[in-house]
GUVO-158208 format. One record per residue (C-alpha): x, y, z. Coordinates in steps of 0.02 Angstrom, whole numbers, plus 50000, padded with zeros to 5 digits. Layout:
BEGIN
R   east  north     up
R      X      Y      Z
...
//
This chain:
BEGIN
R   east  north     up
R  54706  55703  54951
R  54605  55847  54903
R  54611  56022  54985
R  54413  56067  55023
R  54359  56238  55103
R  54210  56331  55150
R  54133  56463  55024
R  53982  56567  54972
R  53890  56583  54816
R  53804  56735  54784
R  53624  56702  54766
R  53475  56839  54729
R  53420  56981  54830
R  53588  56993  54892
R  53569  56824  54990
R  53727  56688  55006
R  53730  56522  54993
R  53862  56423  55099
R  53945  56275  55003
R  54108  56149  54994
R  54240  56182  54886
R  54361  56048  54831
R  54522  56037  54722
R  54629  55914  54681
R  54803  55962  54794
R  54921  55915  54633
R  54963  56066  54525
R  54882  56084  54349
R  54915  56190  54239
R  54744  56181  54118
R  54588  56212  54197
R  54477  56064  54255
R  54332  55975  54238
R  54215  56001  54399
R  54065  55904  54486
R  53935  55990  54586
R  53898  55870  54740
R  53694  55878  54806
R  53672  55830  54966
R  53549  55718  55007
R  53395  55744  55157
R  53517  55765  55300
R  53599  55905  55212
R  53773  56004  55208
R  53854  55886  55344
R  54017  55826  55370
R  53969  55658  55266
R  53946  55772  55115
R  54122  55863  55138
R  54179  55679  55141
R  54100  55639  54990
R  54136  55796  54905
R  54339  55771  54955
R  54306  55611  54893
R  54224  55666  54708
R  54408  55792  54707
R  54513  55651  54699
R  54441  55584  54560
R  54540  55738  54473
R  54373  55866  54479
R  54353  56019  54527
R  54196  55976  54663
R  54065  56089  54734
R  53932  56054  54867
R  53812  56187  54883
R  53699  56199  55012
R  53501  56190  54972
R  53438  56242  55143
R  53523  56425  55173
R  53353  56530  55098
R  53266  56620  55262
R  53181  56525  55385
R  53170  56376  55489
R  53281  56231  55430
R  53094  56132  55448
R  53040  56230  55323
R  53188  56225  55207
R  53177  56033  55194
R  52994  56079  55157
R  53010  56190  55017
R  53170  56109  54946
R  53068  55922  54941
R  52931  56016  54847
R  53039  56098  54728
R  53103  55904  54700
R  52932  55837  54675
R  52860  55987  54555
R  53026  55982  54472
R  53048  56179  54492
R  53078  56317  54644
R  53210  56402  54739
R  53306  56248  54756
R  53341  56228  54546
R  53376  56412  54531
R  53491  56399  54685
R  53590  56258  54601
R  53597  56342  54416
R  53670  56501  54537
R  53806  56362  54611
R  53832  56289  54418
R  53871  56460  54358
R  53960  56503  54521
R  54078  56349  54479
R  54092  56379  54289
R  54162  56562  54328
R  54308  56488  54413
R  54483  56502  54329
R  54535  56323  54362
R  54364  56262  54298
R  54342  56221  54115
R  54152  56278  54120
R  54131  56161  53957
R  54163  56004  54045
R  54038  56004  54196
R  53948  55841  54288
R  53833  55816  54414
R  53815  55691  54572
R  53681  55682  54705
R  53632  55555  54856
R  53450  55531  54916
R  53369  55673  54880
R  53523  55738  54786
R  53494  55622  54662
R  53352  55653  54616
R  53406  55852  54613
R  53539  55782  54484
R  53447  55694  54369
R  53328  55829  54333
R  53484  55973  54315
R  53541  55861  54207
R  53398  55858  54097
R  53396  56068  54096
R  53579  56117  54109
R  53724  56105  54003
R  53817  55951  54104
R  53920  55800  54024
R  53862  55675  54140
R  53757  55640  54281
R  53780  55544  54439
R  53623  55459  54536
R  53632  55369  54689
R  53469  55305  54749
R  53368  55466  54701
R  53193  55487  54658
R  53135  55450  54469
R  52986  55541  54388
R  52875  55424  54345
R  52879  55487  54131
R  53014  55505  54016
R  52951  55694  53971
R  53038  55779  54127
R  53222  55694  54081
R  53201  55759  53888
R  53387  55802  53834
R  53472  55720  53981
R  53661  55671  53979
R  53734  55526  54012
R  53667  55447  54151
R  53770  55320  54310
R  53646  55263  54429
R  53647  55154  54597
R  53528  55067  54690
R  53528  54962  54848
R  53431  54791  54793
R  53373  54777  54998
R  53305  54966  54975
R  53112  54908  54964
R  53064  55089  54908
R  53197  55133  54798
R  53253  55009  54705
R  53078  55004  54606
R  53147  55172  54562
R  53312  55127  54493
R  53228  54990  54390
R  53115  55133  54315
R  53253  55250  54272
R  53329  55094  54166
R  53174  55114  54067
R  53137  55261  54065
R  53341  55318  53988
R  53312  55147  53873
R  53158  55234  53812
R  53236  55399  53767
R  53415  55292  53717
R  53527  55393  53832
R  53678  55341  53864
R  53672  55247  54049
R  53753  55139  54176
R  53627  55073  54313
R  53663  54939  54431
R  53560  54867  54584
R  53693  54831  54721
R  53573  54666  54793
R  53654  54662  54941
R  53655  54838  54980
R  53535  54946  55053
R  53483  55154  55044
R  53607  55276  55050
R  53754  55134  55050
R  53874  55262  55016
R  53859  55380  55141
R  53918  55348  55321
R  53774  55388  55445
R  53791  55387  55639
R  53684  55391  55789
R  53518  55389  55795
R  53481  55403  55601
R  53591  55250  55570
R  53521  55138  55691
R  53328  55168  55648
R  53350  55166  55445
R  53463  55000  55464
R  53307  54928  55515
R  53168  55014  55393
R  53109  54952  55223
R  53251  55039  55160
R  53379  54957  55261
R  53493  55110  55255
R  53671  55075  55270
R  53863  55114  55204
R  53909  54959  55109
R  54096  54959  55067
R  54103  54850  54922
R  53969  54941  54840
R  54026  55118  54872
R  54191  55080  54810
R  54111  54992  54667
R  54023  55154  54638
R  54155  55259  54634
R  54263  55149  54530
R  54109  55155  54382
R  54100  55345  54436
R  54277  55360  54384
R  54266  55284  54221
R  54085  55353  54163
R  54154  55548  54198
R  54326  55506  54121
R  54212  55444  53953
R  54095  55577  53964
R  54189  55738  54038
R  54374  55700  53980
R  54505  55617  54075
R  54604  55686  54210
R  54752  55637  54332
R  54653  55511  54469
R  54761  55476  54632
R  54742  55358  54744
R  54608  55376  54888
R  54588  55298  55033
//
């Protein structure tokens, strides 16, 4: 299992930004490849230090940094971070290129071989880094799409998922297999049919019960998280390098 703690990333004007850190626990020797982990609408919670754990024992080097800690109301953080999303620019991307470099810096990173995976509104995050930083390969899971190819000029190789039951976002997973065909990037996109939004993160309360039964039937779907992170495995190994994988649970 992989050892995850709580950091800070230096940010501008001498602000932090709080964020998850996790290793691998086996001993290496040669620096590793490392992910940075976007959280999705709900934000840094203790679903995304699952996830993040989760993206370490793959063998990475995994960092979740939190897009809500500028000053203000957390209201207005989801504001300001969604617009960023939707003009493709803001706080948020400068925030994430401080968490990139943040990562890069660290001894048992190899800053060369660098991914990216996001959730909800992390995914969409991810696939536009990846069309502006240096990263290997990007992760999408059932994030928002522009609707042209010219904002994902000189992406990496893309894996996407999509919940086939997810009545608003699966039209957008269908649109980023065009749109990457168009540009011929390297991808691996698949509509889980029986799975809904955000089927790989494990909501409770409230939040679960009300998007189970939404047009985006929101839901964790075992066999196509673990689905997901089996094709996660294998894209990053082609893309970033290979590295020791143990077994998770």
């Amino acid at each position: 299992m992989a050892t995850i703690e709580d950091v800070t990333i230096p940010l501008d004007k001498g602000l932090e930004m709080r964020a998850f850190l996790a290793c691998p626990e086996e001993p290496r020797s040669q620096p590793r490849p490392a992910i940075i982990v976007i959280h999705e609408l709900l934000g840094l919670n203790d679903d995304i230090r699952r996830l993040t754990a989760r993206a370490a024992d793959l063998g990475y080097v995994a960092l979740a940094p939190n897009l809500y800690e500028r000053p203000g109301p957390k209201l207005w953080c989801v504001v300001r971070t969604l617009t960023a999303l939707r003009r493709g620019e803001g706080r948020a991307f400068a925030d994430l290129e401080a968490a990139r470099r943040w990562l890069g810096a660290r001894p048992e990173v190899d800053a060369a071989r660098m991914g990216v995976i996001g959730f909800c509104m992390g995914g969409g995050f991810a696939l536009l880094l990846a069309a502006r930083a240096p990263l290997g390969a990007a992760a999408v899971f059932y994030g928002d799409v522009p609707k042209s190819s010219e904002r994902l000029a000189g992406v990496c190789p893309v894996i996407a998922g999509y919940g086939g039951r997810d009545r608003i976002f699966a039209l957008q997973g269908r649109r980023l297999e065009k749109l990457l065909s168009d540009l011929d990037v390297v991808r691996d996109i698949r509509i889980y049919e029986s799975a809904g939004h955000s089927y790989m993160n494990r909501h409770t309360g409230l939040i679960a019960r009300l998007g189970a039964i939404g047009p985006m039937k929101v839901g964790y779907n075992p066999e196509a998280a673990e689905d997901s992170w089996r094709r996660i495995g294998a894209f990053f190994a082609e893309h970033l390098g290979e590295v020791s994988r143990p077994s998770s649970d």
